[in-house]
N, CA, C and O of each residue as an XYZ file, in Angstrom:
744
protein
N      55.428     39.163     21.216
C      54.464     39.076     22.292
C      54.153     37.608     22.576
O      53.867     36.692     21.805
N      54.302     37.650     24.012
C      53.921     35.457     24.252
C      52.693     35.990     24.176
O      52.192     37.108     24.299
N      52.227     34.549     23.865
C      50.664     34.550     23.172
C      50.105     34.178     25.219
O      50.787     33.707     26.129
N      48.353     34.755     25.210
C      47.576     34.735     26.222
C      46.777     33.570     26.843
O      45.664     34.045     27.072
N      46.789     32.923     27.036
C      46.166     31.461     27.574
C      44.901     31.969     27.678
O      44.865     32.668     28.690
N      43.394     31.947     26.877
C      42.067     32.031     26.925
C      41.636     30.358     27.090
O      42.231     29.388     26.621
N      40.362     30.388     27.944
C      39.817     29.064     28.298
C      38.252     29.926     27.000
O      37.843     30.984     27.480
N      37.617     29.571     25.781
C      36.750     29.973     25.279
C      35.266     28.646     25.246
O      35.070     27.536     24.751
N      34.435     29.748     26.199
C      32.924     28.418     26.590
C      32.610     28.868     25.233
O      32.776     30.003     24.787
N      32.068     27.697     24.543
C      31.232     27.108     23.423
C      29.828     26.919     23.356
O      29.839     25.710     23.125
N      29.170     27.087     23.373
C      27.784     26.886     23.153
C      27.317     26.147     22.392
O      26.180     25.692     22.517
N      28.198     25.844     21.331
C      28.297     24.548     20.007
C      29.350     24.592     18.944
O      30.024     25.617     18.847
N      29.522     23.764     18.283
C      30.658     23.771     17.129
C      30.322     24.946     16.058
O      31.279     25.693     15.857
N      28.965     25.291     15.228
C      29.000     25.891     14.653
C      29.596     27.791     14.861
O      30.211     28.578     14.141
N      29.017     27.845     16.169
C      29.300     29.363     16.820
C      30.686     29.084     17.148
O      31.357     30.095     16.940
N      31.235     28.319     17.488
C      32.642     27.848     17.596
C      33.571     28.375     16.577
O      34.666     28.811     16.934
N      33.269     28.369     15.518
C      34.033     28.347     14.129
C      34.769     29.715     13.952
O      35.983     29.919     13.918
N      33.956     30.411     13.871
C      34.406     31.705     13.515
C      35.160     32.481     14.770
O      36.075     33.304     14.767
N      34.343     31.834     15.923
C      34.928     32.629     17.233
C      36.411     32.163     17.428
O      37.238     32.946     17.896
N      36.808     30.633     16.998
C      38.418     30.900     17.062
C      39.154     31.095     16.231
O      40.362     31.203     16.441
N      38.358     31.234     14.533
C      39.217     32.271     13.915
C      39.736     33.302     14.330
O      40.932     33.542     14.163
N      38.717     34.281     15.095
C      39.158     35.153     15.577
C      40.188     35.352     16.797
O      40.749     36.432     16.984
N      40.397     34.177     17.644
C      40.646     34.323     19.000
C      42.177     33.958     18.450
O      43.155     34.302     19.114
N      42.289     33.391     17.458
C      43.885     32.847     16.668
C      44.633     33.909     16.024
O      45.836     33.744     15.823
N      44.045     34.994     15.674
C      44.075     35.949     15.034
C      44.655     37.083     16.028
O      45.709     37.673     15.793
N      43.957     37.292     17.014
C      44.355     37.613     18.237
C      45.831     37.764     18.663
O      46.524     38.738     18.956
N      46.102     36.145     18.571
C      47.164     35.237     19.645
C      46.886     34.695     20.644
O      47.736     34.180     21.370
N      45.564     34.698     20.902
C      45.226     33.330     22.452
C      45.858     32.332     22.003
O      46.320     31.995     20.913
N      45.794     31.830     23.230
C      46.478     30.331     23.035
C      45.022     29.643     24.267
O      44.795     29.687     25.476
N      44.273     28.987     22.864
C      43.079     28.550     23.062
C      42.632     27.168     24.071
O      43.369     26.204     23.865
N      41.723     26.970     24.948
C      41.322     25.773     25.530
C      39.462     26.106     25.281
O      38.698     27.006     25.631
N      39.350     25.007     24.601
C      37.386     25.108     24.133
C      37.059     24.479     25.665
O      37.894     23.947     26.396
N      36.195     24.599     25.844
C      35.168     24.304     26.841
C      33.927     23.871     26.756
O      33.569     24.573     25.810
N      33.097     23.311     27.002
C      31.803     22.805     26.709
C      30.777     22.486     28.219
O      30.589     21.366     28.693
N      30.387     23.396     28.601
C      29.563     23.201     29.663
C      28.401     23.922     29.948
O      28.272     24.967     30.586
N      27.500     23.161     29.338
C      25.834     23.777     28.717
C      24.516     23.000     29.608
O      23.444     22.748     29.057
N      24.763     22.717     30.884
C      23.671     22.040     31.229
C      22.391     22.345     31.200
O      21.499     21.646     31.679
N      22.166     23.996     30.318
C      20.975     24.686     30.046
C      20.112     24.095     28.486
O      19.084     24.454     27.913
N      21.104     23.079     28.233
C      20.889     22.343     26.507
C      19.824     21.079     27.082
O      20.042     20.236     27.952
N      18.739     21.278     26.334
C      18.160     19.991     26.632
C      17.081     19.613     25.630
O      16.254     20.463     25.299
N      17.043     18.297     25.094
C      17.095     17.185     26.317
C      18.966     16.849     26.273
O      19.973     17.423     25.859
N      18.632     15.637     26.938
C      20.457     15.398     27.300
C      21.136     15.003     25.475
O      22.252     15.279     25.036
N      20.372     14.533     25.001
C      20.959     13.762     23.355
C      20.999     14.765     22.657
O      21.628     14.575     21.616
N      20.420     16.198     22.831
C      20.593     17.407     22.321
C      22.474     17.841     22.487
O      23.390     18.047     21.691
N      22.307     17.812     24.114
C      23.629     18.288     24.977
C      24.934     17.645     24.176
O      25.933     18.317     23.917
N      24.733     15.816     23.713
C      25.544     14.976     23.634
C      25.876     15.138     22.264
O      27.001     14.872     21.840
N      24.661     15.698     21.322
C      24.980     15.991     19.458
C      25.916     16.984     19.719
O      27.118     16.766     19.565
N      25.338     18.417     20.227
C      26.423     19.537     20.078
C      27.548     18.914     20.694
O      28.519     18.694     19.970
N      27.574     18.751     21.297
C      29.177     18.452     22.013
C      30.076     17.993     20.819
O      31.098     18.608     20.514
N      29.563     16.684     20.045
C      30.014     15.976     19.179
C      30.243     16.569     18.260
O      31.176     16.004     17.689
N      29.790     17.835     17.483
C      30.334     18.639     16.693
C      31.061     19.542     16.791
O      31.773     20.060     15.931
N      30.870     19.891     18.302
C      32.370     20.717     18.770
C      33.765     19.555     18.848
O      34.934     19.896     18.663
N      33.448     18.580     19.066
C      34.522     17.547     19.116
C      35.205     17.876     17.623
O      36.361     18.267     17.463
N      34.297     17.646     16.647
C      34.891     17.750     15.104
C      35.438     18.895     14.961
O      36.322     18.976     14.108
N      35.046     20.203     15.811
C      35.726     21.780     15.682
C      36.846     21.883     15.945
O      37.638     22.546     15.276
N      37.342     20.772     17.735
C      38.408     21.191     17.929
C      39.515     21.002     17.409
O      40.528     21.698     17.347
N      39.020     19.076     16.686
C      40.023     18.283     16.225
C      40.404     19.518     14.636
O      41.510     19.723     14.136
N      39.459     19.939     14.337
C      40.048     20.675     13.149
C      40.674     21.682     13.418
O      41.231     22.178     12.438
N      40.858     22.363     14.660
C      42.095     23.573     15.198
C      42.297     22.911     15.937
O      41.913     23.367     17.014
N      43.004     21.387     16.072
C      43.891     21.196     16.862
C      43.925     21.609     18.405
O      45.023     21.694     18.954
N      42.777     21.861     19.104
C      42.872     23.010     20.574
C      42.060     21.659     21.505
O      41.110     20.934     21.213
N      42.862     21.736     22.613
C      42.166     21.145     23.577
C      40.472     21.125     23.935
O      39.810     22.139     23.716
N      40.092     20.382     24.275
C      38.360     20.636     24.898
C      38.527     19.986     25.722
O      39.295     19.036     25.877
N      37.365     20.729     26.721
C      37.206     20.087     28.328
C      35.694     20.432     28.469
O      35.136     21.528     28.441
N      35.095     18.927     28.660
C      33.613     18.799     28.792
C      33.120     18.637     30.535
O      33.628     17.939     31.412
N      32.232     19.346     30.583
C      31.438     19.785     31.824
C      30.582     18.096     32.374
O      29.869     17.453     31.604
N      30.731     17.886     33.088
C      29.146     16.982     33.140
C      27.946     17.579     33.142
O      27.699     18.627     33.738
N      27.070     16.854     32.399
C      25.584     17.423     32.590
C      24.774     17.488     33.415
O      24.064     16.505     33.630
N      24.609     18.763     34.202
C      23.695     18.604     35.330
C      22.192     19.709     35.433
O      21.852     20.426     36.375
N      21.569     19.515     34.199
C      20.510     20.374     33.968
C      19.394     20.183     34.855
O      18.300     20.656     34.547
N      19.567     19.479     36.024
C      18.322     19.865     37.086
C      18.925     20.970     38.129
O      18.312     21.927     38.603
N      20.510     20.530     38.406
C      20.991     22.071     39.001
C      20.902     23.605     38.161
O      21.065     24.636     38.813
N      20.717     23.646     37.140
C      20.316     24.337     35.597
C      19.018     24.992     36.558
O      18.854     26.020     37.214
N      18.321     23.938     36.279
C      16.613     24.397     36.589
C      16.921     25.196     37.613
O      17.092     26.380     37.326
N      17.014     24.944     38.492
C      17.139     25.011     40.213
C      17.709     26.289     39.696
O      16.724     27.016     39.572
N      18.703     26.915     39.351
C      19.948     28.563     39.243
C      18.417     28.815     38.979
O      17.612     28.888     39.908
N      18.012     28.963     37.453
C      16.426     29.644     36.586
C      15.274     29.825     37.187
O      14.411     30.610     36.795
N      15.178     28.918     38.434
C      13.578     28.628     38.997
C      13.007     29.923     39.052
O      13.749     30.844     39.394
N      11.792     30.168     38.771
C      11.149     31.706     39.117
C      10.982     31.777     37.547
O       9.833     31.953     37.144
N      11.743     31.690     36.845
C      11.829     32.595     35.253
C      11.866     31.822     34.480
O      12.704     31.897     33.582
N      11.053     30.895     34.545
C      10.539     29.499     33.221
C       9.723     30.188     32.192
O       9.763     29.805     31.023
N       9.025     31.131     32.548
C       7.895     31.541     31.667
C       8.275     32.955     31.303
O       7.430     33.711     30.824
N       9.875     33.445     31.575
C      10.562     34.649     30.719
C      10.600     34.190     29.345
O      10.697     33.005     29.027
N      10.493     35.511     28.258
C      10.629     35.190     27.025
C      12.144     35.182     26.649
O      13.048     35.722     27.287
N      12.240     34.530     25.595
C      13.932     34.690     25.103
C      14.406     35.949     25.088
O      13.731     36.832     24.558
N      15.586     36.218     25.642
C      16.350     37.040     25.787
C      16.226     37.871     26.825
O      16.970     38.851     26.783
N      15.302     37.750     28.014
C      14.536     38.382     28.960
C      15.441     37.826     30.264
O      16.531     37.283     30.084
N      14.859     38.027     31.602
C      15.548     37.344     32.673
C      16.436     36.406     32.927
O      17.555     36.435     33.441
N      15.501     35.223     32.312
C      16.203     33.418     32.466
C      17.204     33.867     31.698
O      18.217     33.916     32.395
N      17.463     34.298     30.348
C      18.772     34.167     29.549
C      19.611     34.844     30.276
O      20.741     34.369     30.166
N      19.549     35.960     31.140
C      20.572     36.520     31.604
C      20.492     35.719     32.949
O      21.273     36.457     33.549
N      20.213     34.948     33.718
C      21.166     34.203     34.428
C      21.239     33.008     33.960
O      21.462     32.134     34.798
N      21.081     32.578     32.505
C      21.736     31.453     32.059
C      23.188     31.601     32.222
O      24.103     30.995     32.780
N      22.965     33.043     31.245
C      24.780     33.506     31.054
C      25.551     33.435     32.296
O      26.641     32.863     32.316
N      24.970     34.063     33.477
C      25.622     33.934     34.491
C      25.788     33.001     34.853
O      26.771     33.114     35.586
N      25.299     31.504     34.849
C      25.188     29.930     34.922
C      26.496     29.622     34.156
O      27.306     28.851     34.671
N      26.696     30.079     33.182
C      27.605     29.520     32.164
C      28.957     29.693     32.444
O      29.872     28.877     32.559
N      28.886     31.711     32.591
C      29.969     31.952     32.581
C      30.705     31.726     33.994
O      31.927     31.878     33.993
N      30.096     31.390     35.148
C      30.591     30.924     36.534
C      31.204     29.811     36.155
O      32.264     29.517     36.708
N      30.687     29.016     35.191
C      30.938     27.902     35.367
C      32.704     27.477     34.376
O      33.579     26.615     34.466
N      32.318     29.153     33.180
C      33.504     28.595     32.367
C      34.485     29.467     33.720
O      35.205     28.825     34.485
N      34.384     30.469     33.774
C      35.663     31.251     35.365
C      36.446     30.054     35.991
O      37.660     29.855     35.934
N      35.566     29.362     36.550
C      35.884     28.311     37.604
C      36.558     27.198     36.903
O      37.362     26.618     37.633
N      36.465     26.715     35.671
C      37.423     26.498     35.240
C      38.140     26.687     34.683
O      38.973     25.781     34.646
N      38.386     27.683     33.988
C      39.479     28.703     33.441
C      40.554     28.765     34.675
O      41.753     28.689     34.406
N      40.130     28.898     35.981
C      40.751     28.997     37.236
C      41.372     27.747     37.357
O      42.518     27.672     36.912
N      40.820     26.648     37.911
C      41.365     25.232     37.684
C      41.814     24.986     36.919
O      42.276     23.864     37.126
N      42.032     25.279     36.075
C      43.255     24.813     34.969
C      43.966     25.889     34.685
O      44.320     26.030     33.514
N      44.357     26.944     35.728
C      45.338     27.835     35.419
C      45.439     28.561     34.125
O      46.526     28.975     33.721
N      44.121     28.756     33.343
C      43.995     29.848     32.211
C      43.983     31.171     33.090
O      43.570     31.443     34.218
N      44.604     31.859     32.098
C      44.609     33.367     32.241
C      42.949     34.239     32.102
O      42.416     34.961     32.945
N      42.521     33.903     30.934
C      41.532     34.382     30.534
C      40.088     33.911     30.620
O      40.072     32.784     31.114
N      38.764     34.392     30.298
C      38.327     33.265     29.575
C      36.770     34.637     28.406
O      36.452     35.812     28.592
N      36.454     33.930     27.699
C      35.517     34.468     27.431
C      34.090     33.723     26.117
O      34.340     32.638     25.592
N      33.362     34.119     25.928
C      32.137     32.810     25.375
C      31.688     33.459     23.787
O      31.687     34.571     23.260
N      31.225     31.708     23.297
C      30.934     32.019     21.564
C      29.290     32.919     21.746
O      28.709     33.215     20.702
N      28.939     33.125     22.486
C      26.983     33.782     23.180
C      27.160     34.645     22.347
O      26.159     34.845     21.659
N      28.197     35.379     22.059
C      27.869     36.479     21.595
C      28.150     36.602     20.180
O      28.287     37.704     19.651
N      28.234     35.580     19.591
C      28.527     35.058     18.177
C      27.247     35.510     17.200
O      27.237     36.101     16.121
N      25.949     34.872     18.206
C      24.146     34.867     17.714
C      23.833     36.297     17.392
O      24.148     37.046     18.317
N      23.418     36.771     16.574
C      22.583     38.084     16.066
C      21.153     37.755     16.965
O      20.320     38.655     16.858
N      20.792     36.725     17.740
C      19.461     36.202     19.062
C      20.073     36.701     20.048
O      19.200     37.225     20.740
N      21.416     36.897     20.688
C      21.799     37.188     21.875
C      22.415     38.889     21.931
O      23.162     39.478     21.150
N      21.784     39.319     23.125
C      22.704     41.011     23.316
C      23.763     40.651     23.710
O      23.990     39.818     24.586
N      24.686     41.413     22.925
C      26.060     41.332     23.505
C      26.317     41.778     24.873
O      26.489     41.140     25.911
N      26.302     43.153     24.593
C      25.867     43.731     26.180
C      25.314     43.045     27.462
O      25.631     43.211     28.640
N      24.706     42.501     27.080
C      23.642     41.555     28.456
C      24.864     41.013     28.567
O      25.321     41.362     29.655
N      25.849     40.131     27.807
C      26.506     39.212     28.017
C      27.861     39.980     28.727
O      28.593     39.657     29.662
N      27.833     40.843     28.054
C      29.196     41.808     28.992
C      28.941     42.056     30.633
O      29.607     41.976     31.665
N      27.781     42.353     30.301
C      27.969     42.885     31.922
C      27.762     41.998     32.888
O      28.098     42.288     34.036
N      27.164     40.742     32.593
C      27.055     39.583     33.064
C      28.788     39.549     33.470
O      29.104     39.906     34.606
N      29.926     39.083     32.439
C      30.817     38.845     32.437
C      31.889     40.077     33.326
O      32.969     39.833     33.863
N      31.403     40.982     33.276
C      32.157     42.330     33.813
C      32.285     41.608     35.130
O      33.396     41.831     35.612
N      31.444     40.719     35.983
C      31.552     40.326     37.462
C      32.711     39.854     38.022
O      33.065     40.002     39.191
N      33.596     38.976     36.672
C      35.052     38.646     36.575
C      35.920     39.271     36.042
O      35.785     39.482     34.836
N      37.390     39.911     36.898
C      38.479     40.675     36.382
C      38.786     39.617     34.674
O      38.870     40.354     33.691
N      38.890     38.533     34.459
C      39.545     37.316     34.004
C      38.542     37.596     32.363
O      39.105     37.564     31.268
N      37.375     37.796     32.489
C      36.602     37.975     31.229
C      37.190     39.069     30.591
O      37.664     40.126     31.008
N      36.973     38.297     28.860
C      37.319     39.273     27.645
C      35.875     39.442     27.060
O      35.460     38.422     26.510
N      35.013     40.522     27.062
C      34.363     40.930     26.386
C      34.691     41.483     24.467
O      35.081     42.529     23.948
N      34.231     39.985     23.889
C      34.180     39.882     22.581
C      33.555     39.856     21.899
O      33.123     38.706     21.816
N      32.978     40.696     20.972
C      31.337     40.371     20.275
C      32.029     40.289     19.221
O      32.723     41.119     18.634
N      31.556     38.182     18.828
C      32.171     37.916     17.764
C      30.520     37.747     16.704
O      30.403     37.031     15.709
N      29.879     38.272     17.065
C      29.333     38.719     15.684
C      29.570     39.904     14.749
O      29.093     39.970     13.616
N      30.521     41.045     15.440
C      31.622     42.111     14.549
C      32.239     41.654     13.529
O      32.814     40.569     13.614
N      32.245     42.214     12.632
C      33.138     41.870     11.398
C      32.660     40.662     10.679
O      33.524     39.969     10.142
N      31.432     40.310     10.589
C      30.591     39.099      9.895
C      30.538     37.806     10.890
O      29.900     36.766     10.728
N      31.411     38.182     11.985
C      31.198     36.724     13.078
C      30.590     35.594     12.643
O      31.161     34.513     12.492
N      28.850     35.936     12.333
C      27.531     35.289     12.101
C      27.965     34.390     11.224
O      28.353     33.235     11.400
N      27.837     35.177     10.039
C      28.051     35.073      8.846
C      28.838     33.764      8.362
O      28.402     32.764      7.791
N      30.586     34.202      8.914
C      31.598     33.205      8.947
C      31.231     32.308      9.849
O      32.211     31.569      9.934
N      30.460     31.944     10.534
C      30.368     31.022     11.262
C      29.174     30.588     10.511
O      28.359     30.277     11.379
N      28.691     30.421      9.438
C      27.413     29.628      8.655
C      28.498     29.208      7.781
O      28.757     28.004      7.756
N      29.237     30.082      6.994
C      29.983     29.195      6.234
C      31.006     28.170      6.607
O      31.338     27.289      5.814
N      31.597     28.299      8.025
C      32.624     27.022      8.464
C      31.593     25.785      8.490
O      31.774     24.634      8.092
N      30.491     26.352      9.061
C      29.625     24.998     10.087
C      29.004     24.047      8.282
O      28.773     22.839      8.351
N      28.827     24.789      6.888
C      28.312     24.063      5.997
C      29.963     23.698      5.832
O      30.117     22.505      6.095
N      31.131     24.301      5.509
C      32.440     23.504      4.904
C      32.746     22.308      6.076
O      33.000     21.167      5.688
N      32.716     22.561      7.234
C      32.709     21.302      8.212
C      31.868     20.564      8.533
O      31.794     19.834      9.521
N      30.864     20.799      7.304
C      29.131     19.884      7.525
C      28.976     19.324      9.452
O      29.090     18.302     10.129
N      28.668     20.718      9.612
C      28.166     20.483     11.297
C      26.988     20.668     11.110
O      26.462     21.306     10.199
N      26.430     20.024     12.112
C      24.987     20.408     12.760
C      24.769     21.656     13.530
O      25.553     22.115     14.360
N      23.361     22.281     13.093
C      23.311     23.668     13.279
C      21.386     23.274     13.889
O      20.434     22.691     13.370
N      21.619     23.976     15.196
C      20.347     23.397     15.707
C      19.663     24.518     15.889
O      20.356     25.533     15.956
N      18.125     24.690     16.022
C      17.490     25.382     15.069
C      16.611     26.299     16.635
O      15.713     27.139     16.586
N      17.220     25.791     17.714
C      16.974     26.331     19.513
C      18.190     26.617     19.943
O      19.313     26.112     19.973
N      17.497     27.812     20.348
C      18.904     28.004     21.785
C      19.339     26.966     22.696
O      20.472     27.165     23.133
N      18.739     25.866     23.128
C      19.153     25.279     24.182
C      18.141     24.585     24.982
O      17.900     23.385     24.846
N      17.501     25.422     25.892
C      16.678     24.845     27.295
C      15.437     24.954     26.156
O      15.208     25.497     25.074
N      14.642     23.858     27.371
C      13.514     23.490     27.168
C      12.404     24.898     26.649
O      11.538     24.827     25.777
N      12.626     25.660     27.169
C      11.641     26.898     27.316
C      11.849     27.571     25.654
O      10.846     27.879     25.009
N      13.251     27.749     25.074
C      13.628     28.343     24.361
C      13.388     27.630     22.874
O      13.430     28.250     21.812
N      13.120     26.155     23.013
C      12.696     25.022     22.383
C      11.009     25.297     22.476
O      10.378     24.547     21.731
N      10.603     25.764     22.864
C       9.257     25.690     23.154
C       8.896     26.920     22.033
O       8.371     26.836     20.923
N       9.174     27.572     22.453
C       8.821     29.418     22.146
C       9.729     28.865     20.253
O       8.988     29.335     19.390
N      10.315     28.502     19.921
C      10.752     28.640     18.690
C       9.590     27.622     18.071
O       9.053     27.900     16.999
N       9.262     26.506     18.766
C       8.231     25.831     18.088
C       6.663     26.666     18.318
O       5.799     26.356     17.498
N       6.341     27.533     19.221
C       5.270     28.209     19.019
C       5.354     29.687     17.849
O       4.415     30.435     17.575
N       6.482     29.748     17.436
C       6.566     31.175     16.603
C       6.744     30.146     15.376
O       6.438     30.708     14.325
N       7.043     29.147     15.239
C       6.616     28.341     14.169
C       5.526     27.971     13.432
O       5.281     27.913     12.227
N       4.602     27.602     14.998
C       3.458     27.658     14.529
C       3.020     28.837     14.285
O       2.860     28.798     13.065
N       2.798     29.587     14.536
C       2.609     31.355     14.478
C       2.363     31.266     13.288
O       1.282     31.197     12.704
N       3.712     31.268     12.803
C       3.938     31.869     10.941
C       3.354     30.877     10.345
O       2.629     31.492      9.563
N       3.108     29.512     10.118
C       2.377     29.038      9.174
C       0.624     28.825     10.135
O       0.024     27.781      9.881
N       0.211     29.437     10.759
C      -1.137     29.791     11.207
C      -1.599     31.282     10.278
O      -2.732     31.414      9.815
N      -0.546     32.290     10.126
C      -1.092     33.461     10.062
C      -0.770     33.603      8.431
O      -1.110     34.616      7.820
């Protein structure tokens, strides 16, 4: 069987890890992607990136970085700043994302494409499928099956990556530092 040309969006190096164990396992024939303008602030955007840099160089697989444009970010979300995690805003993050990995999966003549989102035991898979169902070209993969999670804590400590402790946007950064405070208040 010739192997499948997948373009796979990243969300970071650590969720990275395990998702192209699996995608190798497969037979894709992998291109990482990195285009998160929902990551903020920007030196947030610029760390993860940098540890996906160390992911790819360790499978050898191409990466292709997005520019950062998290005020067009805002602008897709406007209305749903004050949704809780996993509520509205996250589901047209995904749709933010995954337009964005399609379109280039398209431009660079990948066959496929599909995202590490669903790596997180924080994210519905589902939400993320049907988001993705909008494109013939998406592989609906829930690589938190078969320990996904799991294997992806142990690559990110053997490849001493950085493992950041927010989803991303400002809002989601917010709400993890108020359930922080939460638990050592109560």
């Amino acid at each position: 069987m010739a192997s499948v040309s997948l373009l796979l969006h990243c969300c970071c190096g650590p969720c990275s890890t395990s998702s192209i164990e699996r995608l190798i396992a497969l037979g894709y024939e992998i291109t990482l992607s990195f285009s998160n303008s929902n990551i903020w602030p920007q030196e947030e955007f610029e760390k993860r990136f940098e540890q996906l840099e160390k992911v790819a160089k360790t499978f050898n697989l191409p990466l292709f970085k997005s520019p950062y444009e998290h005020q067009r970010w805002l602008d897709y979300i406007a209305g749903y700043e004050t949704e809780k995690e996993g509520g509205s805003r996250c589901a047209l993050c995904f749709e933010y994302n995954l337009k964005e990995a399609a379109l280039i999966a398209q431009n660079r003549g990948i066959a496929h494409f599909t995202t590490t989102l669903s790596v997180s035991p924080h994210k519905n898979s589902l939400r993320i499928f049907s988001v993705g169902s909008s494109w013939d070209e998406f592989v609906p993969i829930d690589f938190k099956k078969q320990g996904g999670f799991q294997r992806s804590i142990e690559l990110a400590k053997e490849m001493e990556l950085y493992r950041q402790s927010y989803c991303g946007c400002e809002f989601s950064l917010k709400q993890q530092k108020r359930n922080s405070h939460d638990r050592h208040t109560t």
